[in-house]
N, C-alpha and C positions, 0 to 999 in steps of 0.2 A: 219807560213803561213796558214794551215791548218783555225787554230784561228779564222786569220784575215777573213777568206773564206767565213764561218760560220756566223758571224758578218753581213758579206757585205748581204749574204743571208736572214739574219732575217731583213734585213732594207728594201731591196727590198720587201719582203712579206707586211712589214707594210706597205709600199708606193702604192702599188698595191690595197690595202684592203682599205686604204684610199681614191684613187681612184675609189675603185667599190659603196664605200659608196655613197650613195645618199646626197645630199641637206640636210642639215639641219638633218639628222639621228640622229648625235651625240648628239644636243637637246634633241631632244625625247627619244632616252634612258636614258639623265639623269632624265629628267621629269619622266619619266614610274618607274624608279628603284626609287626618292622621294615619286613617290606617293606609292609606293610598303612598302617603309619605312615606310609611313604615317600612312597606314592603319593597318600595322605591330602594332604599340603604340597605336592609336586606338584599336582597339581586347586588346589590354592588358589593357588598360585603361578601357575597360568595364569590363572584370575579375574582377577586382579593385574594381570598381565601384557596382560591383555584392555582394562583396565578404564584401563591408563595408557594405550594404543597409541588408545584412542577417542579418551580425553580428550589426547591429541597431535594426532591427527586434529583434532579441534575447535580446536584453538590456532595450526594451523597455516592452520586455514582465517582464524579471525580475522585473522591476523598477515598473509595475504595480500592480504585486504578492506579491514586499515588503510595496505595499504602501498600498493595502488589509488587511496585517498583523497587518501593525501600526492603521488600523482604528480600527480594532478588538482590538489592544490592549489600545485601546483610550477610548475605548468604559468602564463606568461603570462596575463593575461586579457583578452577581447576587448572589442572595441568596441561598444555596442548602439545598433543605428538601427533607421531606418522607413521602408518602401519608399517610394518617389516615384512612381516610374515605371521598368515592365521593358523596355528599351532591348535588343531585337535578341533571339538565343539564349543571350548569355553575358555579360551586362553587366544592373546595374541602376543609377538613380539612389538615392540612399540619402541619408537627412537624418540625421547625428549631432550631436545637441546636446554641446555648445553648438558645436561647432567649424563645421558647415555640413553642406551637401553636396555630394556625392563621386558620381563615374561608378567602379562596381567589380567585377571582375571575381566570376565565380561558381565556387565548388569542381564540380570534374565529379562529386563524389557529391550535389551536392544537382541536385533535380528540379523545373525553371524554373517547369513546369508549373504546381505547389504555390505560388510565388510572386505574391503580388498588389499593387498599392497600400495601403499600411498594414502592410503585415505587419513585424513583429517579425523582426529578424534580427542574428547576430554576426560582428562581421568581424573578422579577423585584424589584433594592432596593432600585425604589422611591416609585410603586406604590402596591409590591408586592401583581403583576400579575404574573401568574401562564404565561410561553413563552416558556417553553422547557422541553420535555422530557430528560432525562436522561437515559444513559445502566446502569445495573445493576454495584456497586462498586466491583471491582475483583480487589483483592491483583495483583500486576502485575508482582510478580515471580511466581505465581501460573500462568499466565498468559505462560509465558516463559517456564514452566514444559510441559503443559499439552499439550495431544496428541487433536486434534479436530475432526480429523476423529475418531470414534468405533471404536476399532480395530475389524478383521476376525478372529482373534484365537477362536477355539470352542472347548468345552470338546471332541471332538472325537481326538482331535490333542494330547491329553496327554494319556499318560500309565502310569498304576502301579500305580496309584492316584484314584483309585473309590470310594476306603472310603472318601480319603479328599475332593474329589468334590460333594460326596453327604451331609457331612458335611458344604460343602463353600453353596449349595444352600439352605440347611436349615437355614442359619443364615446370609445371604446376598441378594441371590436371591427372595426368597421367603417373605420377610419383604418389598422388595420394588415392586416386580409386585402383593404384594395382604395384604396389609398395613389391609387392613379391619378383617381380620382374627384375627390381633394380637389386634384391638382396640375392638372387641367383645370377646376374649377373655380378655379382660383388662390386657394383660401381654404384657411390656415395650420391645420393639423394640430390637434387639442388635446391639451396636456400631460397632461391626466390630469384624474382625482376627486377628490371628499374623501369619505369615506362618514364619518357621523357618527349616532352614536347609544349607547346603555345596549350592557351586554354579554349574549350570545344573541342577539342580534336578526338573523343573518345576515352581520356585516358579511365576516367570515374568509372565509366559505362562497358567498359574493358573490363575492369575489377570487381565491377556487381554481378557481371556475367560469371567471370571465373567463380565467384563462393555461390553463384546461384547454379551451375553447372555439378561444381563437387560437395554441395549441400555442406559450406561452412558459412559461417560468421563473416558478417562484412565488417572491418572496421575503416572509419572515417578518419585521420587525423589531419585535423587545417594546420 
């Protein structure tokens, strides 16, 4: 009974609520909840629409970067020498192995100035024209070793080494900040040290000193 009570109850409320409804309501909310829908796929369809036009953007830039590559690798390849000697404002002498060397004219965008004996450069190899400077050739695990900053270690940082650091500048330091000393004396340069001993003992911290002293290159090889 109870059940049935309940039942009777919930029908009378809908019939009531039906009655209080207006004219045509039920239309409109289903129209209002469609368009609600609509607009719902809409926003997500621009998402979408957002989210391919990036990822186009991005493929189109790649497709542009590989297509730069292939021209470049399309492209001829030059010649690579090394300067001899700069002959005038627009001409150099140039050694290309193995074939010889060559008097050659210079591109007007390259700047003569920048040009020295030794330097690295490529030349064109139909018309070998001088069109590109070149950086110096570096072994390129030497490349991989070397520190590029100077190192800060300085002799005040080591003890118990005064003999060997007055020794490391007689025959390291002192040949490269005043090269002139050794060529008026006509006595031959020294190649270098051995430093030898147990590990801690300074030897690293000896050799950071010395390129950090004469403003060269530290190289590390383990």
């Amino acid at each position: 009974m109870a059940t049935a009570e309940i039942e009777t109850n919930r029908t009378e409320a809908a019939l009531c609520s039906a009655k209080m409804m207006k004219p045509g309501e039920g239309l409109r909310q289903y129209y209002l909840q469609h368009i609600h829908d609509l607009q719902l796929q809409v926003r997500q369809k621009t998402n979408n629409l957002n989210r391919l036009e990036a990822q186009r953007n991005e493929l189109n830039s790649r497709v542009r970067m590989l297509k730069e590559e292939l021209q470049l690798l399309q492209e001829p390849g030059s010649y690579v020498g090394e300067v001899v000697k700069v002959m005038g404002k627009s001409k150099v002498l140039v050694k290309v192995h193995p074939e010889g060397k060559y008097v050659v004219d210079i591109d007007k965008n390259i700047d003569i100035t920048k040009i020295t004996p030794s330097t690295r450069v490529a030349l064109r190899n139909d018309s070998y024209v001088l069109h590109l400077i070149l950086p110096s050739k570096v072994d390129p695990l030497v490349n991989l070793m070397k520190v590029e900053k100077v190192p800060d270690s300085t002799y005040d940082m080591i003890g118990g080494l005064d003999q060997q650091i007055k020794e490391i500048k007689e025959v390291i330091e002192l040949p490269i900040k005043h090269p002139e000393l050794f060529e008026s004396l006509g006595i031959a340069q020294p190649k270098g040290v051995l430093l030898y001993g147990p590990p801690g003992t300074g030897k690293t911290l000896l050799a950071r000193a010395v390129a950090h002293h004469t403003d060269c290159t530290f190289i590390r090889v383990s």
